[in-house]
Structures are given as C-alpha cells and as structure tokens.
Short mmCIF file of the C-alpha atoms (twelve columns), coordinates in Angstrom:
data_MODEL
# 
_entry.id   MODEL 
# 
loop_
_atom_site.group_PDB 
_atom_site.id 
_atom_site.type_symbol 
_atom_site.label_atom_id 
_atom_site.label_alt_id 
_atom_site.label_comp_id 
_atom_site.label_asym_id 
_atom_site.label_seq_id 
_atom_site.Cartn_x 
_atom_site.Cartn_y 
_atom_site.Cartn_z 
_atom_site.pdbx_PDB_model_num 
ATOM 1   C CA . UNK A 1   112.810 77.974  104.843 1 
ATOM 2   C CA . UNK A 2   109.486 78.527  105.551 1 
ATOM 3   C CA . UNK A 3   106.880 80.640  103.829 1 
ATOM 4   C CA . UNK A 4   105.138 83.798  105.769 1 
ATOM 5   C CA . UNK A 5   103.542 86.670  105.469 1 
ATOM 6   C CA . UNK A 6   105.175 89.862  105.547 1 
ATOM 7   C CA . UNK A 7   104.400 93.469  105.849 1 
ATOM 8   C CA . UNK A 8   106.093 96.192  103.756 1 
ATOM 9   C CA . UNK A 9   107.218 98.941  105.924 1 
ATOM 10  C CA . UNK A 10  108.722 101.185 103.255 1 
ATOM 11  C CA . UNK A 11  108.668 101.716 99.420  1 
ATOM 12  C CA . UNK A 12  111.555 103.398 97.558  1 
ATOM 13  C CA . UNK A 13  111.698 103.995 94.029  1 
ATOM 14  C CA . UNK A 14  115.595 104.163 93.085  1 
ATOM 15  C CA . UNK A 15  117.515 106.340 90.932  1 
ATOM 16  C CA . UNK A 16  118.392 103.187 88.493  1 
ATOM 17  C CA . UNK A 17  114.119 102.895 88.385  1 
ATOM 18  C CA . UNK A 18  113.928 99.727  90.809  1 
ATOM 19  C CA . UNK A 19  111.421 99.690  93.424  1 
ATOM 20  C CA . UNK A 20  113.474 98.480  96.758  1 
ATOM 21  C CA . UNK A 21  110.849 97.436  99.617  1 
ATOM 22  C CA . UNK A 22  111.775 96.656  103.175 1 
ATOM 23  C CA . UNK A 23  109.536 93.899  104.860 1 
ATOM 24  C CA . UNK A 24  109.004 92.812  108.128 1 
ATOM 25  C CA . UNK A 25  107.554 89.164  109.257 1 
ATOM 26  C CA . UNK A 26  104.693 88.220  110.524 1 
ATOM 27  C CA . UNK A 27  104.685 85.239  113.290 1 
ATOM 28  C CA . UNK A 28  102.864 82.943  115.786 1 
ATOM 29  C CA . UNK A 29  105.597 82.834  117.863 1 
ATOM 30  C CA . UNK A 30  105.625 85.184  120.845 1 
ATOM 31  C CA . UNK A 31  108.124 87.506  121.036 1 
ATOM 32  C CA . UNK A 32  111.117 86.798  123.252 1 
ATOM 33  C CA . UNK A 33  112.889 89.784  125.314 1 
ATOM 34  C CA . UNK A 34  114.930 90.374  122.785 1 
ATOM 35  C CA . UNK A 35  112.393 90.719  120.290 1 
ATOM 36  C CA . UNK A 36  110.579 93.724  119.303 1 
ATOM 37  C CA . UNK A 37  107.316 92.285  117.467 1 
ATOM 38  C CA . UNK A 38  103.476 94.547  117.447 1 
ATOM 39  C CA . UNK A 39  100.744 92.133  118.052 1 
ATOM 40  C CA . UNK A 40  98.172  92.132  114.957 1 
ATOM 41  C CA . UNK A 41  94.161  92.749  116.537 1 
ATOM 42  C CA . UNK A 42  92.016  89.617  116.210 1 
ATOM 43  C CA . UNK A 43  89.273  91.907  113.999 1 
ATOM 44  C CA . UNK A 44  92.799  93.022  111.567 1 
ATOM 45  C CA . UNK A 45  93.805  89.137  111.451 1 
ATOM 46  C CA . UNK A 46  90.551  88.305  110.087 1 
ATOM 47  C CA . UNK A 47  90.225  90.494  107.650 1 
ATOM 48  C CA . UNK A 48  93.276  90.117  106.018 1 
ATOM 49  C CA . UNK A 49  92.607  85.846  105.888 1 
ATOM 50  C CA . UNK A 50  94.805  85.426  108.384 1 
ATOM 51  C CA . UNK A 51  94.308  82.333  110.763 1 
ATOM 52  C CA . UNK A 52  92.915  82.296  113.953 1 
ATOM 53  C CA . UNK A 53  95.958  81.948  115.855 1 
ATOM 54  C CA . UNK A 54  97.272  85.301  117.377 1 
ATOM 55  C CA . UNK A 55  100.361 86.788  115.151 1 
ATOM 56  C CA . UNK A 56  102.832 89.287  115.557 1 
ATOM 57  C CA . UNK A 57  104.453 91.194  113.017 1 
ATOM 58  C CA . UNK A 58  108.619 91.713  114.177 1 
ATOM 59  C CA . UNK A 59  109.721 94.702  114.049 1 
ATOM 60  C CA . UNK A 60  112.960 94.306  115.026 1 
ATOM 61  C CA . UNK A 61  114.254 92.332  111.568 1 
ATOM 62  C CA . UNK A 62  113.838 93.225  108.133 1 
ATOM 63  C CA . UNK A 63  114.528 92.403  104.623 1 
ATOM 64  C CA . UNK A 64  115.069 94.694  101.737 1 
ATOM 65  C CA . UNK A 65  114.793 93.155  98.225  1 
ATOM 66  C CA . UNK A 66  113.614 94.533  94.455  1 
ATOM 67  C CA . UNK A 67  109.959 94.532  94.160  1 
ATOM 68  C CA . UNK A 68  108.883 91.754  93.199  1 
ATOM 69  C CA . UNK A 69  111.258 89.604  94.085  1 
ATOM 70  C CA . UNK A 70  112.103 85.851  93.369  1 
ATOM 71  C CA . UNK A 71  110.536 84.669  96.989  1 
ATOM 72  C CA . UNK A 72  107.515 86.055  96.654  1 
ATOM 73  C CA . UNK A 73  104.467 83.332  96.964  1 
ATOM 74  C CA . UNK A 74  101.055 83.853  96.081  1 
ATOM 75  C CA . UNK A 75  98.510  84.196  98.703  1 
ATOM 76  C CA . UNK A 76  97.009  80.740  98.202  1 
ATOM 77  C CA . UNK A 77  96.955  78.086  95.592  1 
ATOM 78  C CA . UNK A 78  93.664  79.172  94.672  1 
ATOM 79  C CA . UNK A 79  94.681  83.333  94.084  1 
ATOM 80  C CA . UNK A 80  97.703  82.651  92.056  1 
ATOM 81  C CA . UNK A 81  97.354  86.377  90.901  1 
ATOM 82  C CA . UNK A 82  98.172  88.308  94.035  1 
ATOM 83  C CA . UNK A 83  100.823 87.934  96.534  1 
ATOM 84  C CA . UNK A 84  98.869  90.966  99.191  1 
ATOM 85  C CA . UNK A 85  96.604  89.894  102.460 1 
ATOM 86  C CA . UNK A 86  95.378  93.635  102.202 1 
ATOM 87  C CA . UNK A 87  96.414  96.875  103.791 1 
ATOM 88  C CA . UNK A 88  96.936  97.482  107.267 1 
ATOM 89  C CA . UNK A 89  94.452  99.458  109.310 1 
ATOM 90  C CA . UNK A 90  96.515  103.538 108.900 1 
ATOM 91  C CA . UNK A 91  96.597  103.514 112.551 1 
ATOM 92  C CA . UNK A 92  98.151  99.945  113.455 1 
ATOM 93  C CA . UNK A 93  100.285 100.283 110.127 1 
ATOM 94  C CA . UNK A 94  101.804 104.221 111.847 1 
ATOM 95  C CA . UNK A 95  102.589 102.155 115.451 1 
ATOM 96  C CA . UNK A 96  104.195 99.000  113.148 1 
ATOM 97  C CA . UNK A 97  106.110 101.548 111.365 1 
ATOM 98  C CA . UNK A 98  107.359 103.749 114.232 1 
ATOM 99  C CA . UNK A 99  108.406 100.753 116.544 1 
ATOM 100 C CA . UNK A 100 110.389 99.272  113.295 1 
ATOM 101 C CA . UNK A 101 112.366 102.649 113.030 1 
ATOM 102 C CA . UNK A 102 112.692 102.346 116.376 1 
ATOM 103 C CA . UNK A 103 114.218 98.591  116.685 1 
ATOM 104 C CA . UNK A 104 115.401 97.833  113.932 1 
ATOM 105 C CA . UNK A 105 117.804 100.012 112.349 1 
ATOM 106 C CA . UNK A 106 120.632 97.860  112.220 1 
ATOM 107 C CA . UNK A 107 119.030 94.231  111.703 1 
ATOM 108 C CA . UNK A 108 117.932 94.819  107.696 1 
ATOM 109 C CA . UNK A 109 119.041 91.859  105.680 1 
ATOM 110 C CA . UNK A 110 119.280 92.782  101.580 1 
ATOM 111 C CA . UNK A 111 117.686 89.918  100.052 1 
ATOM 112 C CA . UNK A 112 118.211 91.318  96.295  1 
ATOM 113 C CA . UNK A 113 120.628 88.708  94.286  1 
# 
C-alpha cells in the first residue's frame, strides 16, 4: 500500500472520548467518470509542500479511523514530529467538503482496528 496525503473532512469527538476523523485522499491520478475528486490550485499545492505535479483530492472515498491512528506517516524523514501539510485555504476546504457530502456517503471505509 502506498503512502499519501490525505485531507480530514470531519472531526468528531465521541461519547467514549475518542476523536474519530474521516479522510479523504489526495492523488495524481485524474479522476475517471466514476470518480468524484476536487482539483487542488497550483498556488494551494505549493504551499502545503506538495509536488509540482497537479493532485486531486477524491471525494468520493473515505476512511474513518481514531485520531491518530496506526497508519499515520510523518510528513518527511526530516519532520518526524508532524504528520499535517497545513490547512486548506476556508474556501477550497467548504467546496472539498460539500462535494464529499455530496459523493460519498456510502463509500466510507472504518479503518479503526
């Protein structure tokens, strides 16, 4: 399996105190036309470290899992501390969030062992 960046799309804090978050991937491969993905602006890519190859984040497939859970990775060998890219831009982060309501209501995969 290969590592990739994701984008948390929702944050609940459970009754039994566990923080469950739902995450979405990012990609380089263009969607297909069964696939609901939000390309990520150039200027957002390169803010967040990301490489220069255009990205999409999919929308239409999730993951839920415990924060944080056992696949998380850091960000690079060299920032062992942090696992984040950044925050999306409030704007591109409402449009991700709406077209992931949107598409992918039945395609959320728990991920918690």
């Amino acid at each position: 399996m290969k590592d990739r960046p994701c984008a948390i799309v929702l944050a609940a804090l459970e009754d039994e105190g566990w923080l469950m978050v739902t995450v979405v991937p990012v990609t380089h491969s263009p969607p297909g036309a069964d696939v609901a993905a939000v390309e990520i602006p150039p200027e957002t890519e390169r803010r967040l470290g990301l490489d220069v190859e255009r990205s999409w984040i999919v929308v239409s497939e999730a993951n839920t899992f415990a924060w944080p859970g056992p696949d998380l990775r850091p960000r690079a060998p060299d920032r062992p501390e942090t696992v984040a890219f950044g925050l999306l831009p409030a704007n591109f982060f409402r449009e991700v969030r709406a077209r992931f309501l949107q598409s992918a209501s039945g395609s959320v995969v728990p991920r918690t062992e």
